[in-house]
N, C-alpha and C positions, 0 to 999 in steps of 0.2 A: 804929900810929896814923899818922894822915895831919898834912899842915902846920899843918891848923883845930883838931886836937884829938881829931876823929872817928875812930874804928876803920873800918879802909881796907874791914869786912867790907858796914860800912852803906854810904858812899860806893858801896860796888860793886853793893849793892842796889838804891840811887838810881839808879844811870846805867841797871842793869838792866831797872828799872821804868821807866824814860822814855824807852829804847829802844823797849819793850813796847806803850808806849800812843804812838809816832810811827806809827801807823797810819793813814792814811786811812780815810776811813766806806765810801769806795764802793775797788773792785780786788778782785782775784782772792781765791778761797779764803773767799767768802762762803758759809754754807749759811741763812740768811735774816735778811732785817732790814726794817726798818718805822718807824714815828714809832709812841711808844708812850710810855702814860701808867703810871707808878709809884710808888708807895710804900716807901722804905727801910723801918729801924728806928724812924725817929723818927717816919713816922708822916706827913712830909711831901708831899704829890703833885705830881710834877715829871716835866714833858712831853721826851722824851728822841727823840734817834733810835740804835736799838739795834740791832746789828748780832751776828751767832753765825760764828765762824771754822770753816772746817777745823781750827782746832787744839782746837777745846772750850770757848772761851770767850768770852764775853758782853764785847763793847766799846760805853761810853754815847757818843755826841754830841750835843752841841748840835742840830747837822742834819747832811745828808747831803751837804753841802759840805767838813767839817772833815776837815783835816791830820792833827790828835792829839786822839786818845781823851779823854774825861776821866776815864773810868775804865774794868778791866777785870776781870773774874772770872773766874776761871775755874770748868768746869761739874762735871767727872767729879767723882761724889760726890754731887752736891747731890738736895736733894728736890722734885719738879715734882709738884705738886696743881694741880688744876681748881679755879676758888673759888666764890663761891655768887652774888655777883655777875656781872652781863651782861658779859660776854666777859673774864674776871678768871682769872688763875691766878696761881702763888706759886711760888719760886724761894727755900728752906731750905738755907741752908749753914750744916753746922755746929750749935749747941745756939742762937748767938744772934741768928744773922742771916738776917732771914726778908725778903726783894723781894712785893712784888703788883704786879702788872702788868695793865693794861688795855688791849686790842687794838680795831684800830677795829670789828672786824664778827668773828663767829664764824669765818668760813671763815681769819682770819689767826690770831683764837684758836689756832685748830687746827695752822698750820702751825708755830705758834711752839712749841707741847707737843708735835709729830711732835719735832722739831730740838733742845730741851730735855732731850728724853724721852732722845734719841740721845746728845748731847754729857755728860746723866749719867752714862750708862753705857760709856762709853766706855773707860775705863779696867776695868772689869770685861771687856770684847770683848779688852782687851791681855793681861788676867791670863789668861783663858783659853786665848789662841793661844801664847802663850809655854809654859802649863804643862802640854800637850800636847805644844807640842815637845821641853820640856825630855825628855817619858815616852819618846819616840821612840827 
């Protein structure tokens, strides 16, 4: 335990996490981002600018000026559906937590599910190349 009380494992989780999202919206290692309209869990619609790394995961901003993320997920795993809604798709992690997202026009629709679709699977492209080399 650390001076506060807290188990030195969370602190280290904390600084981890806040390291994570001191990201900028705009620099290197972008594979697309845009202003974009969504929907968490609860159901809320809140205007975001969202950005998809080379590493696999979804960073929110405010706008495309900000310093630090205000949040970030990551993608390998997650489920990406088309939705039934004008320019609408969804972003499933996991059993409880399901994203909709609205993009301004289809053609960004599209890039967002190309780049989604990619950062899902991503880690399955890992398991593969690794478990071919392992056969070697």
């Amino acid at each position: 335990m650390d001076v506060d009380g807290i188990p030195k494992s969370s602190s280290t989780q904390s600084q981890t996490r806040r390291k994570l999202l001191e990201t900028p919206a705009k620099g290197p290692g972008i594979l697309h981002a845009s202003q974009i309209r969504f929907r968490g869990t609860l159901r809320k619609p809140t205007n975001r600018y969202c950005v998809v790394r080379d590493n696999f995961c979804l960073y929110t901003y405010l706008s495309d000026e900000d310093e630090t993320a205000l949040a970030m997920l990551p993608l390998p795993g997650c489920e990406v559906k088309i939705g039934g809604e004008k320019f609408t798709f969804s972003v499933r992690v996991g059993a409880r937590r399901k994203y909709t997202f609205t993009a301004q026009d289809e053609e960004d629709r599209m890039k967002w599910m190309a780049v989604l679709d990619q950062a899902a699977n991503a880690h399955l492209t890992n398991q593969r190349k690794s478990g071919s080399q392992q056969s070697d």
